[in-house]
N, C-alpha and C positions, 0 to 999 in steps of 0.2 A: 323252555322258556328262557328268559334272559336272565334269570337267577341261577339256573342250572345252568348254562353255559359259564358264567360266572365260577360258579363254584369249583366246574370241572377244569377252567381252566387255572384257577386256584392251588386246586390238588395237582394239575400238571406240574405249576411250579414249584410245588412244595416237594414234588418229588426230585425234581431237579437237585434243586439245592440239598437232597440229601444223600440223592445215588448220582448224579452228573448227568449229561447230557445220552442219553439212554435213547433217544431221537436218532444221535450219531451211529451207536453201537449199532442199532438193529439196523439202520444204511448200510453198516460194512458185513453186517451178515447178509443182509438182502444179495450183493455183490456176490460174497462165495456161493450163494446158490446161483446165482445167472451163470458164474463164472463154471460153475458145474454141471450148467445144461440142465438142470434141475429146473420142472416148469411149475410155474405158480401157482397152474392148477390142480396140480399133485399136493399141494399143501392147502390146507385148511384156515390154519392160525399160526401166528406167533402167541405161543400159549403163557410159555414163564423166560422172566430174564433172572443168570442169576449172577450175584454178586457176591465176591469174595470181599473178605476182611484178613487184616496180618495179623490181628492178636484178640484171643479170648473178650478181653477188656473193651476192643471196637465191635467185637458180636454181639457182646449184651446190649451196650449202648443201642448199635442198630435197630435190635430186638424191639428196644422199647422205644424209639424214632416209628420205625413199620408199625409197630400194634397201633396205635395212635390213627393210621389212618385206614388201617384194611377191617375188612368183615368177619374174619376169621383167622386163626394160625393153624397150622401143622405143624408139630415141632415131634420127630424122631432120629434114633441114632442110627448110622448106616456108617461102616467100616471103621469105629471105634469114637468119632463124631458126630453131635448132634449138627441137624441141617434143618430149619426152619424153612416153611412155606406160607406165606402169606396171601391169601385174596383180597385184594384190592378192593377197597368202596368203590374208588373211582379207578378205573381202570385205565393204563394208560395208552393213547393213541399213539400209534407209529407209524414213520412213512412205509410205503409201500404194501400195508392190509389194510381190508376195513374193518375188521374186529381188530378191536383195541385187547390191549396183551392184560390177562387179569392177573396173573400169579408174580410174586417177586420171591425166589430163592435164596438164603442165606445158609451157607455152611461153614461152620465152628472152621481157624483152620485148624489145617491136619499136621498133627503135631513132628516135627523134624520136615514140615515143607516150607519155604517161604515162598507167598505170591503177594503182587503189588495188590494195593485195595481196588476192586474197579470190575466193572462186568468181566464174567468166566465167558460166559456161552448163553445162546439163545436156544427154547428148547419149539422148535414146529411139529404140528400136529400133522401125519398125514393124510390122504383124503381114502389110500386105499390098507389094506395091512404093512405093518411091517416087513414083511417077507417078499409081498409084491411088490414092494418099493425097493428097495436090497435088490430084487432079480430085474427090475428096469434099469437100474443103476451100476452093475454089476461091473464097470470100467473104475468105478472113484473107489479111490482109497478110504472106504471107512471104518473108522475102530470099532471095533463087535463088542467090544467088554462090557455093555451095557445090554449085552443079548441076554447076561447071567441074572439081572434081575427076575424077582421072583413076579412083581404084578408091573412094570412100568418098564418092559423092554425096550431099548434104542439104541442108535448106534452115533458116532459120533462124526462130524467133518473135521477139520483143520485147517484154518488159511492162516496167513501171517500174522494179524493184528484179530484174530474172534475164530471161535469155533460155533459150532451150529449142532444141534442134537436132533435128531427127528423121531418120533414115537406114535404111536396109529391110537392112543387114548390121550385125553387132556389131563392134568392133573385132578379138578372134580372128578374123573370118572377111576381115577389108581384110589385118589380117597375113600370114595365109596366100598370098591371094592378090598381095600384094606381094613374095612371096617365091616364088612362082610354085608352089605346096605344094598 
């Protein structure tokens, strides 16, 4: 209806205005996959975007900006920082998928790192396993260090300006099974 389009495109901008133009971000990730030969139809979704903060002080704040409009949080510690996950009421649309990206990421930063505030990385979902994806791809440089997780394995891209993560469950489905559901 024309209240719900209304609304959602309400929440689009309210997201805006609070994480930036996150329409751009996912473009210049869409690129390093093309640019990787990476086909589209190997992917699923754009699942979560996440975004970094420079100080404890802009996390909380954030915190309570994102609860305000999402369904749910996730909030646990992973390498000595807490990193929240939020589901989005309204989930945001991006170019280049037609599922709209649900999760938005936030992690404490890490203490002795400095990074500018602003999206890290977009995380996709792929359509086949993690390992069969890896073995089609086996020419791109991708970083493993996310092979070591215990329920949300993935590995990592790099281009200039955004990195990309690719992982064969979406977030709802690492939640569930971290909660043993």
């Amino acid at each position: 209806s024309a209240l719900y389009l209304f609304f959602y495109s309400r929440e689009g901008v309210i997201m805006k205005e609070v994480l930036g133009d996150y329409e751009a971000f996912v473009a210049e990730a869409n690129k390093l996959i093309d640019q990787s030969g990476i086909a589209r139809k190997e992917i699923i979704m754009c699942d979560t975007l996440c975004y970094r903060v420079e100080t404890n002080e802009r996390y909380d704040e954030l915190k309570k900006l994102l609860a305000s409009h999402a369904l749910s949080s996730h909030e646990e510690e992973v390498n000595q920082r807490m990193i929240t996950v939020y589901s989005l009421r309204e989930p945001l649309n991006v170019p280049g998928w037609q599922r709209p990206v649900p999760y938005i990421e936030v992690p404490q930063p890490k203490p002795g790192s400095l990074y500018p505030e602003g999206f890290a990385h977009a995380q996709f979902v792929t359509l086949r396993g993690l390992g069969e994806f890896r073995a089609a791809h086996t020419s791109l440089p991708f970083d493993e260090k996310g092979l070591s997780h215990t329920y949300n394995q993935l590995v990592k891209l790099s281009g200039k300006d955004v990195s990309i993560k690719f992982q064969d469950k979406n977030k709802g489905s690492v939640f569930d099974i971290e909660r043993g559901t």
